[in-house]
ROPA-534160 format. One record per residue (C-alpha): residue number from 1; x, y, z. Coordinates in pm, whole numbers. Example, Ala and Ser with C-alpha at 12.3 -4.5 7.8 and 13.67 -1.06 7.14 Angstrom:
2
resi, X, Y, Z
1, 1230, -450, 780
2, 1367, -106, 714
This chain:
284
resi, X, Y, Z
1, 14107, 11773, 6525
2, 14464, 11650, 6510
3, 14555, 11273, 6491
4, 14598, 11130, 6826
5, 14926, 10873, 6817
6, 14980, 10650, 7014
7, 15242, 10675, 7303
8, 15521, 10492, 7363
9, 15652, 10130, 7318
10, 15349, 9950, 7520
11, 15114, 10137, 7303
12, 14831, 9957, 7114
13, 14939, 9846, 6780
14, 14682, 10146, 6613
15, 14654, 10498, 6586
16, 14353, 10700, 6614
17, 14318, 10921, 6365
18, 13970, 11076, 6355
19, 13795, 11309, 6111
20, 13757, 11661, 6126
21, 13389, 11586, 6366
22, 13612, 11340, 6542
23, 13419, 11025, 6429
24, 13694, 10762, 6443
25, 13737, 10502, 6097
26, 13540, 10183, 6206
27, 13858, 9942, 6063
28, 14084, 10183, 6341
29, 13804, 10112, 6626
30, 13792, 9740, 6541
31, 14165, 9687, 6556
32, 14130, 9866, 6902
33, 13857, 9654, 7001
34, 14048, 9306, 6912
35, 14369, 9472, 7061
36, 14130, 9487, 7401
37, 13954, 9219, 7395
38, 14298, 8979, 7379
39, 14393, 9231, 7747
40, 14095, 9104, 7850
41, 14161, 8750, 7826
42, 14490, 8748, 7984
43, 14326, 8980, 8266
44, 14066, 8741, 8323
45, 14350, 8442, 8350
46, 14596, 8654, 8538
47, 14283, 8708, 8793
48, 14283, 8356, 8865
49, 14581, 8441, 9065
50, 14400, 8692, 9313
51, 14179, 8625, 9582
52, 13964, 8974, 9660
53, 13656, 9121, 9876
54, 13334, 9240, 9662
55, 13089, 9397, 9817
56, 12752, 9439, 9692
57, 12489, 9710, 9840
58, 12167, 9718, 9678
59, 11929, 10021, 9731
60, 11524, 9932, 9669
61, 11384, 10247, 9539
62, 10997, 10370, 9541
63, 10771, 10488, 9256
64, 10976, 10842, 9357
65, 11294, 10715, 9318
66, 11380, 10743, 9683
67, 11566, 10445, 9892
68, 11381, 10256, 10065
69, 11549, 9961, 10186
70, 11933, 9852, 10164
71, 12104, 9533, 10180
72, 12470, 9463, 10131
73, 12633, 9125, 10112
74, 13010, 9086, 10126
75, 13193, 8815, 9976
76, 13557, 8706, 9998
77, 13653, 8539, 9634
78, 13875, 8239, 9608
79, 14036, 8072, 9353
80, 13927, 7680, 9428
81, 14120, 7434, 9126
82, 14105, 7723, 8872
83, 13724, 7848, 8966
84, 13649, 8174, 9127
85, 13418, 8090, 9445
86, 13239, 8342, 9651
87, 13265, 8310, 10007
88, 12972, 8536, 10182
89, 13124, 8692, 10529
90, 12889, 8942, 10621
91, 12546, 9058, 10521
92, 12446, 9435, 10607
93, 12859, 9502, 10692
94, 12788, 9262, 11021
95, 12979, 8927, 11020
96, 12809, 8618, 10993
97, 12722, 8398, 11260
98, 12896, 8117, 11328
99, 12635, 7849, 11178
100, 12573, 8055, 10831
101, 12984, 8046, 10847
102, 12992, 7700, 10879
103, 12773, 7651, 10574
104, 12994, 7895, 10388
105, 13276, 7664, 10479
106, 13052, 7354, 10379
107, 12980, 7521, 10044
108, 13366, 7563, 9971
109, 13439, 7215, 10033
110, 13174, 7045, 9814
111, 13326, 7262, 9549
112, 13650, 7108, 9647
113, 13559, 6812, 9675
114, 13377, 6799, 9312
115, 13721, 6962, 9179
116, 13939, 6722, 9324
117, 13753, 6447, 9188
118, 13671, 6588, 8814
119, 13800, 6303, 8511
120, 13977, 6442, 8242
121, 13631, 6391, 8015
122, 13464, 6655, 8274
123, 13789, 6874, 8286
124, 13833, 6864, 7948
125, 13435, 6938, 7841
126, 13472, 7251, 8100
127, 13758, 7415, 7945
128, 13612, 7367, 7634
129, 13307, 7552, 7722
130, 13489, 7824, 7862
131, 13709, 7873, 7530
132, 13347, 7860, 7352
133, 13244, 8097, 7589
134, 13587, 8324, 7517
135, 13534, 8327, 7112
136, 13126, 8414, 7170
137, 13255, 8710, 7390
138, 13549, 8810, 7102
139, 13255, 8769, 6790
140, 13063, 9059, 7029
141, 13266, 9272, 7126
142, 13403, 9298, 6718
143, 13056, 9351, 6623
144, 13042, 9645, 6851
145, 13266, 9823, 6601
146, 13013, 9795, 6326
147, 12698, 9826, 6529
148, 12829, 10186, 6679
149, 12971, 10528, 6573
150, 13260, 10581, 6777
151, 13375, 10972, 6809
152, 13666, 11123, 7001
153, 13544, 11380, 7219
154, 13904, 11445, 7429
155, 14125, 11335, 7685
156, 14096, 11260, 8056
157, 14349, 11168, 8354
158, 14186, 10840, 8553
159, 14316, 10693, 8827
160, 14654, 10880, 8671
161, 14633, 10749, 8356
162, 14612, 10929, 8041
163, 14275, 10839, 7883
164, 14118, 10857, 7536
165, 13722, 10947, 7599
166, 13501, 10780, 7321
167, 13164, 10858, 7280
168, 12947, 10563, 7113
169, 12585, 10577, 6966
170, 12374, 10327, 6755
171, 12455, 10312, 6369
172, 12133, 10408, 6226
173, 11948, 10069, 5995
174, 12238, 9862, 6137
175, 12102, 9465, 6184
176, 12294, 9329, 6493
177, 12416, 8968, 6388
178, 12485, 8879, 6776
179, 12219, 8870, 7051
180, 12433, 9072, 7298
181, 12483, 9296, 7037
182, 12101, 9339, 6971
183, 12059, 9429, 7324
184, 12362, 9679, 7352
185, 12256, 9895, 7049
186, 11955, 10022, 7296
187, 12275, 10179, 7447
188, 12527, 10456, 7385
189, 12771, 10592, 7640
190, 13135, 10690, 7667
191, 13459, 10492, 7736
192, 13758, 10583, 7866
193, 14071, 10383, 7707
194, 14411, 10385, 7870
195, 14629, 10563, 7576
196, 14968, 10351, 7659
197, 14826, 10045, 7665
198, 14463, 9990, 7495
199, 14285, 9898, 7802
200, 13975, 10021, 7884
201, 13977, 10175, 8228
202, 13603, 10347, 8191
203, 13237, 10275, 8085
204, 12928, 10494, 8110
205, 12638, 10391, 7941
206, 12277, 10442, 7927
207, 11946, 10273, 7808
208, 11792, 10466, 7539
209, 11527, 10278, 7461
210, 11328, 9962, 7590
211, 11487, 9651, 7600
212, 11283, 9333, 7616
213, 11437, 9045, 7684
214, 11335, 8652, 7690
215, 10963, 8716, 7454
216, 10877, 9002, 7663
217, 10914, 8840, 8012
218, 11159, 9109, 8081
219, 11137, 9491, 7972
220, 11421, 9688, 8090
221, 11325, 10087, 8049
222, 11465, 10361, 7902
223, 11737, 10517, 8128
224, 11921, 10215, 8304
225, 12228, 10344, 8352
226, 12566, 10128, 8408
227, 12914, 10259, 8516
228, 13206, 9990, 8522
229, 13558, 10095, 8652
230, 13887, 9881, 8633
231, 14218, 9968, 8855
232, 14574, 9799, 8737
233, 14671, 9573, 9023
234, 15037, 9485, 9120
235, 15115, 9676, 8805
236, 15086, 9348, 8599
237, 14699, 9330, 8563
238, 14368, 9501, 8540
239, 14085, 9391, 8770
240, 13737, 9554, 8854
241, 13736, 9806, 9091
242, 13409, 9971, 9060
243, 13013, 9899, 8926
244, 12705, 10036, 8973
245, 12406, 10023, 8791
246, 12069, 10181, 8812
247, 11792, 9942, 8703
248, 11441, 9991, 8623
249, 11235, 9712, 8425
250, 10921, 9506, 8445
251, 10884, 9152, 8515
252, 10570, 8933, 8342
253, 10404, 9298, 8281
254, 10336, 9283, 8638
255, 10575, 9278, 8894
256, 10844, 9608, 8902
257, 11238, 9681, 8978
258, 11352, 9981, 9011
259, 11690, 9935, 9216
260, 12084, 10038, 9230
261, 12288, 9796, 9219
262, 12681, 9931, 9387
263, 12924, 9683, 9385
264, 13304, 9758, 9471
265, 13622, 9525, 9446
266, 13886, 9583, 9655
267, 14222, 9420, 9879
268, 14344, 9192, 9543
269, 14637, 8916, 9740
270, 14816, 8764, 9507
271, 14724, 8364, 9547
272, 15076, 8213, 9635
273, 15071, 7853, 9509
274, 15141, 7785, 9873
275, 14836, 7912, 9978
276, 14558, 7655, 10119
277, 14227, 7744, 10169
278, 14090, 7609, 10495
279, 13860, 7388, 10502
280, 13591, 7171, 10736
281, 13741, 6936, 10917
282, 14094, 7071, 10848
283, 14359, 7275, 11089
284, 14492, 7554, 10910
């Protein structure tokens, strides 16, 4: 297989050059990984300028596999002082009432409220934990280069965009170092990575073994199965746009899930600075 370059002047900062079986050099993959994972910090503080609709169906399944219940819950997101908030405004696509609105409202305004009134110790211990929270996340997602194989199995249009497809499975007698990392080598999967500018616009993977979790009070079975989509918004930023994931697993040995989970993301606004939420009590 030839080299693939990269293309053009917003191209990540790496090439991938994989052998002749297409197994991609683990320094190339990490170097795409950190190039990612620093797009994925400025996504997630260029999202604080959005305010969006998710909605969230969930299908309860039998011992066959067939549906047999769904719920869906839609929320409206909103940036309140820097925090995304979920506003719920319908359940089962039917709007709420106008009491279970009026504690939605309630709910945004103690948030508010708690915001508006936060000292600079409390302020400044938050944003600390979040930048903890960012470097955890950045440790991870670098181990993931060592904890997988990473092959290049071809190319793929998404959404438009010219993708690289990368196919990732466990390195056999690796030790994962990071507990997230422990739990995603029970994976492998594909992802699809935006040639012209590193991001990852695709993932598609799948339990391949048991994964217990918390001494055994969870046990997530072979064949979960997670899909997670991103769109470029505004041509400036990429947000979700897509996620659905198949669960089965076993509570306390006893009590079962088997569910799918389908949430989509959809009508990003920018937030002008402007913009006021409205509140109880207030007049828009």
């Amino acid at each position: 297989m030839q080299p693939v370059p990269a293309v053009g002047p917003a191209a990540p900062p790496i090439k991938l050059e994989p052998d002749a079986s297409g197994i991609i050099p683990q320094e190339q993959f990490r170097e795409l990984l950190r190039y990612a994972q620093d797009r994925e910090v400025e996504n997630e503080k260029r999202l604080r300028d959005y305010t969006y609709i998710e909605r969230e169906e969930e299908r309860k399944l039998d011992s066959n596999g067939h549906v047999k219940k769904v719920e869906t819950r839609t929320h409206e997101v909103l940036e309140v002082y820097g925090e995304p908030v979920e506003r719920l405004i319908a359940k089962d696509d039917k709007p709420l009432s106008a009491d279970e609105a009026k504690k939605q409202d309630e709910k945004i305004q103690k948030i508010i409220d708690k915001r508006k009134n936060e000292s600079e110790s409390e302020r400044r211990k938050r944003l600390e934990k979040e930048e903890k929270e960012r470097q955890e996340a950045r440790k991870f997602v670098l181990e993931i280069a060592d904890a997988f194989n990473f092959r290049l199995v071809g190319s793929e249009m998404l959404d438009g965009r010219d993708t690289w497809v990368i196919e990732g499975e466990p390195r056999p007698g690796y030790q994962p170092k990071e507990r997230g990392t422990k739990i995603v080598s029970k994976f492998k999967g594909r992802v699809w990575i935006d040639k012209a500018e590193g991001q990852w616009v695709k993932l598609d993977i799948t339990a391949i073994d048991t994964i217990s979790v918390g001494w055994f009070l969870v046990r997530v079975h072979k064949g979960t199965h997670i899909v997670a989509e991103q769109t470029k918004v505004n041509n400036e930023v990429w947000l979700p746009k897509h996620l659905a994931v198949q669960v089965d697993a076993r509570l306390v040995l006893f009590k079962s899930i088997n569910e799918e989970i389908d949430e989509t993301f959809r009508d990003y606004k920018k937030f002008r600075a402007e913009t006021k939420v409205t509140v109880v009590g207030e007049t828009q």
